[in-house]
C-alpha positions as CSV (number, residue, x, y, z in Angstrom):
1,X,-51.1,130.6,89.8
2,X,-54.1,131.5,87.9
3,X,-52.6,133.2,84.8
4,X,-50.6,129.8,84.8
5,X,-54.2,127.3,85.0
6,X,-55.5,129.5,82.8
7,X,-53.6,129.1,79.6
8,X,-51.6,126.0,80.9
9,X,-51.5,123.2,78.1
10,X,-49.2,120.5,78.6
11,X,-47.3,120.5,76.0
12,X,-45.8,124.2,76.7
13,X,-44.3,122.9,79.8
14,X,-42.1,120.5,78.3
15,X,-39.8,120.9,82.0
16,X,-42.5,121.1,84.2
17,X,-41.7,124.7,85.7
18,X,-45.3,126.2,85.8
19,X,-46.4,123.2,87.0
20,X,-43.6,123.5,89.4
21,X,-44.9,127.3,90.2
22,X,-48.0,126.0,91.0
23,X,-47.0,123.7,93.9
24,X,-45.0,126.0,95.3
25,X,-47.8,128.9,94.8
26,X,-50.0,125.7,96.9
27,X,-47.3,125.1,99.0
28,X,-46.7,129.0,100.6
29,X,-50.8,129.4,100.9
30,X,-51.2,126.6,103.1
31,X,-48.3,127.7,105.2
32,X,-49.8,131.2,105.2
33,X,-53.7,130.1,106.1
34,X,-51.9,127.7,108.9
35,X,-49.9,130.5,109.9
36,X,-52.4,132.3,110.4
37,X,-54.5,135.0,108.2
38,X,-57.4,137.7,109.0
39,X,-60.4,136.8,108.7
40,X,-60.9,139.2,105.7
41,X,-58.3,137.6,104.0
42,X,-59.5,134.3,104.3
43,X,-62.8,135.2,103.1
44,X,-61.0,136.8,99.5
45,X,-58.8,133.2,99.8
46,X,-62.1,131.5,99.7
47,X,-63.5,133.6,96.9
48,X,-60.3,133.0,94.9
49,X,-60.1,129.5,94.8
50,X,-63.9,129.1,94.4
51,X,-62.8,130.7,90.9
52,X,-59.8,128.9,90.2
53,X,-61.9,125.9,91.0
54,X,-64.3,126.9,87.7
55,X,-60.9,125.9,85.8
56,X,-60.5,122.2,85.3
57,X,-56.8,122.6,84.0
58,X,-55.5,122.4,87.9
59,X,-57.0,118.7,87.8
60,X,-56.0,117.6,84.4
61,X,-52.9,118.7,85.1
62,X,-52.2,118.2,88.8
63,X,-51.2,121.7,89.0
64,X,-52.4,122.6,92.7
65,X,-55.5,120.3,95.2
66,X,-57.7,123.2,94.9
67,X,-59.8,121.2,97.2
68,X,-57.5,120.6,100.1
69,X,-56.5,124.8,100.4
70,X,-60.8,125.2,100.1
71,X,-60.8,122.7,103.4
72,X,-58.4,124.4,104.4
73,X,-59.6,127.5,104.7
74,X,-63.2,126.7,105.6
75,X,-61.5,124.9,109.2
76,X,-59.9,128.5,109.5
77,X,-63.3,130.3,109.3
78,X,-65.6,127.7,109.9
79,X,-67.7,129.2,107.1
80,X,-68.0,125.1,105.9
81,X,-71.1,126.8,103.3
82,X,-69.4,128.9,101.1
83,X,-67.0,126.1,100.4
84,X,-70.1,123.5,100.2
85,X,-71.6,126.0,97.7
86,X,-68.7,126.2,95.7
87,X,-68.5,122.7,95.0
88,X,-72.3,122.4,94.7
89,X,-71.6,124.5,91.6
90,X,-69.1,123.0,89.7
91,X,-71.2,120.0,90.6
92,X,-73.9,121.2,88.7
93,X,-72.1,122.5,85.9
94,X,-70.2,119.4,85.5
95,X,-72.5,116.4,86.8
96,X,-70.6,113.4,85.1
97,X,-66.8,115.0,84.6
98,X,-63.9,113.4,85.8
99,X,-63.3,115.3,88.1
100,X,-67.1,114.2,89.9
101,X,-65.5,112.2,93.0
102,X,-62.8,114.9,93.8
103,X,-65.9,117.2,94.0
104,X,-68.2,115.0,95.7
105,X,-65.4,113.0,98.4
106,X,-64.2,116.9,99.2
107,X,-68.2,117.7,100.0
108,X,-68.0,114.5,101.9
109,X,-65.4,116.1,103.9
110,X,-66.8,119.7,104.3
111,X,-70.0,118.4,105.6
112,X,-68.5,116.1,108.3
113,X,-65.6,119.0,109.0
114,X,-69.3,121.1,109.2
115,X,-70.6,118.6,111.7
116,X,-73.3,117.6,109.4
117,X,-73.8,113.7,109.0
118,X,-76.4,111.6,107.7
119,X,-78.7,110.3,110.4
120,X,-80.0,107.0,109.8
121,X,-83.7,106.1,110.2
């Protein structure tokens, strides 16, 4: 999955297979993590897609919701900060991309998953 978003451009995948590969890659994590992983191994999955996340190509292209397996995770761990931090940093490297209300409406969700909400005054 990340040799694929790394190099992927469009136009060498003129039938969709890495595309394909990358769903599939998606599909058999989330069925793992729900099945059930160590906490050690959770903790590398975190890492993992915190880097994959640097790489805008899984957006652009729809290649895998790096977002949803992050969520994902964090409910499995419950470490809701890590995740938070990771998408604090893309945030700050990429203030006004497009890709600026994935990052901020998947924050959204990590804080509330966290238990954090806004209290009104």
């Amino acid at each position: 999955m990340k040799e694929i978003g790394d190099c992927y451009e469009e136009s060498n995948d003129y039938d969709g297979d890495l595309g394909a590969v990358c769903h599939e890659a998606e599909t058999l994590i989330t069925e793992m993590v729900k099945a059930g992983l160590s906490e050690d191994l959770l903790k590398v999955l975190t890492s993992e897609i915190g880097e994959l996340i640097k790489n805008n190509n899984y957006d652009n292209y729809w290649l895998a919701d790096l977002y949803q397996l992050l969520i994902l995770v964090s409910s499995q761990t419950s470490d809701y900060d890590t995740a938070i931090q990771i998408l604090d940093n893309t945030l700050s490297k990429e203030p006004n991309s497009f890709r600026t209300d994935s990052l901020v409406k998947s924050k959204i969700e990590l804080l509330e998953k966290a238990g954090k909400k806004a209290i009104k005054k």
